[in-house]
N, C-alpha and C positions, 0 to 999 in steps of 0.2 A: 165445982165450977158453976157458976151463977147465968141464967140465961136472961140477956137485955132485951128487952122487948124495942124492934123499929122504931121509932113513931117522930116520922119529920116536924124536925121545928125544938125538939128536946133533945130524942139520943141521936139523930140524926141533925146534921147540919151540911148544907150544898154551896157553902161561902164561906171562903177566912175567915171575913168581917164575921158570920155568926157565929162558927167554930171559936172565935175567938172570943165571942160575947159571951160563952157558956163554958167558960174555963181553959179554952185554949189545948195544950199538952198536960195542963194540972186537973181539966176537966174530966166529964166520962161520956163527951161529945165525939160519934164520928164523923169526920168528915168524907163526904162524897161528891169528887168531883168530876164535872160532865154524867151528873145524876140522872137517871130517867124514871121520870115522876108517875109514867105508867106504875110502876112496885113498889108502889109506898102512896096511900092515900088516905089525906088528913092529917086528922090525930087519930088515926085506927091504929093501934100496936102490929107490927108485922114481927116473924120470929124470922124472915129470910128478904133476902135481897141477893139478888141472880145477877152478877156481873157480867158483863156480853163481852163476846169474844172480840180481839183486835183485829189489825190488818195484818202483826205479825207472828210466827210462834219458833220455836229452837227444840229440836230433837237433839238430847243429851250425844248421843254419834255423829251429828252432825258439826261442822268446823263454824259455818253458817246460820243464821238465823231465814226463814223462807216465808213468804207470802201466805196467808190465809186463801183458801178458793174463795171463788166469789157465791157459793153457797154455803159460806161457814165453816166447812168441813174441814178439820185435819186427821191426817193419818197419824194413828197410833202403833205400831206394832208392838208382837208380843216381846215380855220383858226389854219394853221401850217406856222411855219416860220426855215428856214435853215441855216445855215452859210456853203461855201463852198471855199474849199480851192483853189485857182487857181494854173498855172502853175509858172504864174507870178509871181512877184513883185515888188512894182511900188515906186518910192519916186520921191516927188517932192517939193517945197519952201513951201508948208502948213505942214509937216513933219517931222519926222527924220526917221519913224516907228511906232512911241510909240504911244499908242488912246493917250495919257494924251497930246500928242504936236500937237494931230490931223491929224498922219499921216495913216498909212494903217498897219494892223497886220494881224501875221501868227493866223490860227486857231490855233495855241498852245498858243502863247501870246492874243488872247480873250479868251479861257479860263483862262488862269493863271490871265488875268485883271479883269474876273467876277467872280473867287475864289475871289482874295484879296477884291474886293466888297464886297462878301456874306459875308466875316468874319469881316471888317468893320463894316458892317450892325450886324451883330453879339452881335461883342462886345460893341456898343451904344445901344440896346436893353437888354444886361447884363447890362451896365450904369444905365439906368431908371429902370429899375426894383428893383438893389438896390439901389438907391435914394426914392425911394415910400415906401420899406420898412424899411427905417430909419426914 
């Protein structure tokens, strides 16, 4: 596994327009949008980029998606897991956005992808149930 070095303006791009200037999806261009140029300066190579927490995050037990405090913080509990919304959002050539093309989604689109799962799972388990009872 190969490590891409940062460096806005090349492997970074903060605009379609450039993302797309630099090969688009066929390229080896990330895109980063609602960028904070504080972490990434110049053409200096960086090997990280820290994406900030959102307004919202989903604890896997939870039905709900909840608010961020207004110091950042969220609660994790033990064997707990979170999904959290960043400020960001990022596309790059493994992508479009969509989990199904393997790209990166909003906390609203994983919910809305693991609704349409559960109701999948659903209705194949309505399936076999009446197939057993015929």
């Amino acid at each position: 596994m190969a490590v891409v070095p940062l460096v806005l303006g090349q492997t970074v791009a903060t605009t379609e327009k450039a993302f797309e200037d630099r090969g688009g999806l066929h390229g080896s261009t990330l895109l980063i949008r609602n960028f904070d140029a504080t972490q990434l300066s110049g053409d200096e190579p960086n090997l990280s980029y820290d994406l900030r927490i959102g307004t919202e995050y989903k604890d896997h037990r939870d039905e709900w998606k909840k608010e961020v405090s207004d110091d950042g913080h969220v609660e994790l509990l033990p064997g707990g897991a979170v999904i959290i919304e960043t400020e960001e959002s990022l596309r790059t050539r493994v992508g479009t956005g969509r989990k199904s093309d393997g790209g990166f989604c909003s906390l609203d689109c994983y919910a809305n992808f693991y609704q349409l799962e559960l109701s999948e799972r659903a209705r194949r388990l309505s399936e076999r149930i009446k197939r057993k009872e015929s």
